[in-house]
MIDOSE-1310 file (N, C-alpha, C; in nm, 2 decimals, decimal comma, always signed):
residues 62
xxxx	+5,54/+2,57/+4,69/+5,57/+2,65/+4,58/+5,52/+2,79/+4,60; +5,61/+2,88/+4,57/+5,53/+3,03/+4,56/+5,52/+3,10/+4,42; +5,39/+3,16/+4,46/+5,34/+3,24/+4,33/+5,43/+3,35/+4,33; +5,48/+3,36/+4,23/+5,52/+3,49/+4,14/+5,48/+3,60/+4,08
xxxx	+5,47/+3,68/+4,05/+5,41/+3,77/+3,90/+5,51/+3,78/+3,83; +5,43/+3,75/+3,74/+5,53/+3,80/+3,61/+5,49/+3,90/+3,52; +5,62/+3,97/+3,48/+5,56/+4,09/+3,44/+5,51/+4,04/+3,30; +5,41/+4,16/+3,24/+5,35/+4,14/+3,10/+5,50/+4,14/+3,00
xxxx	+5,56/+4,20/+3,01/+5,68/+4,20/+2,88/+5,79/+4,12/+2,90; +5,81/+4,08/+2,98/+5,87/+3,95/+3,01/+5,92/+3,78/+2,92; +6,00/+3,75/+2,91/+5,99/+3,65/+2,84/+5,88/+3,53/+2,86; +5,88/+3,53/+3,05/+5,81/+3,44/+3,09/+5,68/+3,42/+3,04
xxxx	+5,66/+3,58/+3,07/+5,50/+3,62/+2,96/+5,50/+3,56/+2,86; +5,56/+3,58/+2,81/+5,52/+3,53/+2,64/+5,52/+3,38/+2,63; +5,62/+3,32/+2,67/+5,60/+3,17/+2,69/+5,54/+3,12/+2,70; +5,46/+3,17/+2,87/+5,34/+3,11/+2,92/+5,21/+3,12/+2,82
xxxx	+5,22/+3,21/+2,75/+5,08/+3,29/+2,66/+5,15/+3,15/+2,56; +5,18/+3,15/+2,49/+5,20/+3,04/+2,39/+5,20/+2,94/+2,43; +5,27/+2,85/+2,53/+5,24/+2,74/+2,60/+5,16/+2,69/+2,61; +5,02/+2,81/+2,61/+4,91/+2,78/+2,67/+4,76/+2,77/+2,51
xxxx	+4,85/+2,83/+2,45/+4,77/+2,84/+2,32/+4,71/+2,98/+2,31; +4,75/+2,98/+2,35/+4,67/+3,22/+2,33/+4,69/+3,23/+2,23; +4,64/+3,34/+2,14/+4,64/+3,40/+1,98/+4,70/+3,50/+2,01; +4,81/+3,53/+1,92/+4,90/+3,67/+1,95/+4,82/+3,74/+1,86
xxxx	+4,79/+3,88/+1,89/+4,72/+3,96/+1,82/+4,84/+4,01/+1,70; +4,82/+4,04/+1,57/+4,85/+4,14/+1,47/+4,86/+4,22/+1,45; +4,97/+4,31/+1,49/+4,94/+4,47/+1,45/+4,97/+4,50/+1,31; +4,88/+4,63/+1,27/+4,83/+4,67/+1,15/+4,98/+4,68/+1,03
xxxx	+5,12/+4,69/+1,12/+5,17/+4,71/+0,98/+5,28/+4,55/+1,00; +5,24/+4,42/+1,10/+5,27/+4,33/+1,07/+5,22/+4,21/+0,93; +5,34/+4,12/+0,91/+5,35/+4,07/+0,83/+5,22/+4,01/+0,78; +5,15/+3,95/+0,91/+5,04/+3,86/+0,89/+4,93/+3,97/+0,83
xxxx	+4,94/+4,07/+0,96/+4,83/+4,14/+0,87/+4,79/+4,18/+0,74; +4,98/+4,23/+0,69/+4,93/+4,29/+0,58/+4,89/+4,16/+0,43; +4,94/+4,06/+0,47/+4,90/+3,90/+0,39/+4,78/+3,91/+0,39; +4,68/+3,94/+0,48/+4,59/+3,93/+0,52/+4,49/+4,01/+0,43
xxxx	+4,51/+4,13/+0,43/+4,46/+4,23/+0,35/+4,49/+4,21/+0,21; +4,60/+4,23/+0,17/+4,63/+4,14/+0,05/+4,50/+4,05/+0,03; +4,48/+3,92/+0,09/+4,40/+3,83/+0,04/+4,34/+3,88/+0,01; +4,28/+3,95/+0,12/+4,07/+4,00/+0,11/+4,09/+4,07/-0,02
xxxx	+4,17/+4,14/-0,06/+4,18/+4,25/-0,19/+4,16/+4,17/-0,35; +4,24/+4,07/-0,29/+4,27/+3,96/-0,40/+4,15/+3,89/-0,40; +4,10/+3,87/-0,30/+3,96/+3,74/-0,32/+3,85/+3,78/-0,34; +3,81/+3,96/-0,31/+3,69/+4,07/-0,35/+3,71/+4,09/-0,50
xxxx	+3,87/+4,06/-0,56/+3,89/+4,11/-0,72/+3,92/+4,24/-0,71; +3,97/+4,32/-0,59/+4,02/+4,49/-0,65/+4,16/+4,44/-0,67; +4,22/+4,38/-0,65/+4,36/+4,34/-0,73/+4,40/+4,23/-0,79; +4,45/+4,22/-0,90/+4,47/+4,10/-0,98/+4,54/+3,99/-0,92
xxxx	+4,56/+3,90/-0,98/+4,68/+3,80/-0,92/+4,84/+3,85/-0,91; +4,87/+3,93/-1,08/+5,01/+4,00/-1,09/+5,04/+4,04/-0,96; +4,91/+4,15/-0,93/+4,93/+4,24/-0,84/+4,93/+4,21/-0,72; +4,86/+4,08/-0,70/+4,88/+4,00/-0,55/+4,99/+3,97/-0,52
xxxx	+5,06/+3,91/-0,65/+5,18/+3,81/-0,66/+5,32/+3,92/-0,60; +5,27/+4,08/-0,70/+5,42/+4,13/-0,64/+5,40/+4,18/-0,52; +5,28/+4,24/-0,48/+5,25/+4,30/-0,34/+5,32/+4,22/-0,24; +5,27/+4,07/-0,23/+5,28/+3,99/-0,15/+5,47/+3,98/-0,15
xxxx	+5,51/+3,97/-0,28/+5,70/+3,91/-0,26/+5,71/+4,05/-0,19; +5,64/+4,20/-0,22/+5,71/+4,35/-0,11/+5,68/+4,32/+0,05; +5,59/+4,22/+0,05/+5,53/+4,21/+0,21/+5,67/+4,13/+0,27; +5,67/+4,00/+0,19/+5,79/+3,92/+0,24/+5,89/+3,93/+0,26
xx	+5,94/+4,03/+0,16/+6,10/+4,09/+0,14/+6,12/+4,17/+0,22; +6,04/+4,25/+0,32/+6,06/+4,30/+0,42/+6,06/+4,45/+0,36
């Protein structure tokens, strides 16, 4: 069998990285992240529930 490289942006990449169980990192203006922030805002009390509730349907709705 021969070794290959595969490039980082590659599909193979990405496969292999999940396949394998890797954590895909977050960037700051993705979905997860901004849920994320949201919570912490929500769970410290600087935003209400209302305001969790509609922030979060602007995050989802894209």
């Amino acid at each position: 069998m021969t070794d290959r490289a595969v490039h980082p942006g590659s599909i193979e990449a990405g496969f292999d990285a999940r396949s394998h169980g890797a954590a895909t990192t977050a960037t700051p203006d993705s979905v997860p992240s901004q849920l994320g922030a949201l919570s912490s805002l929500h769970t410290s009390g600087a935003i209400s529930d209302d305001e969790f509730a509609r922030a979060k349907e602007r995050v989802l709705d894209g």
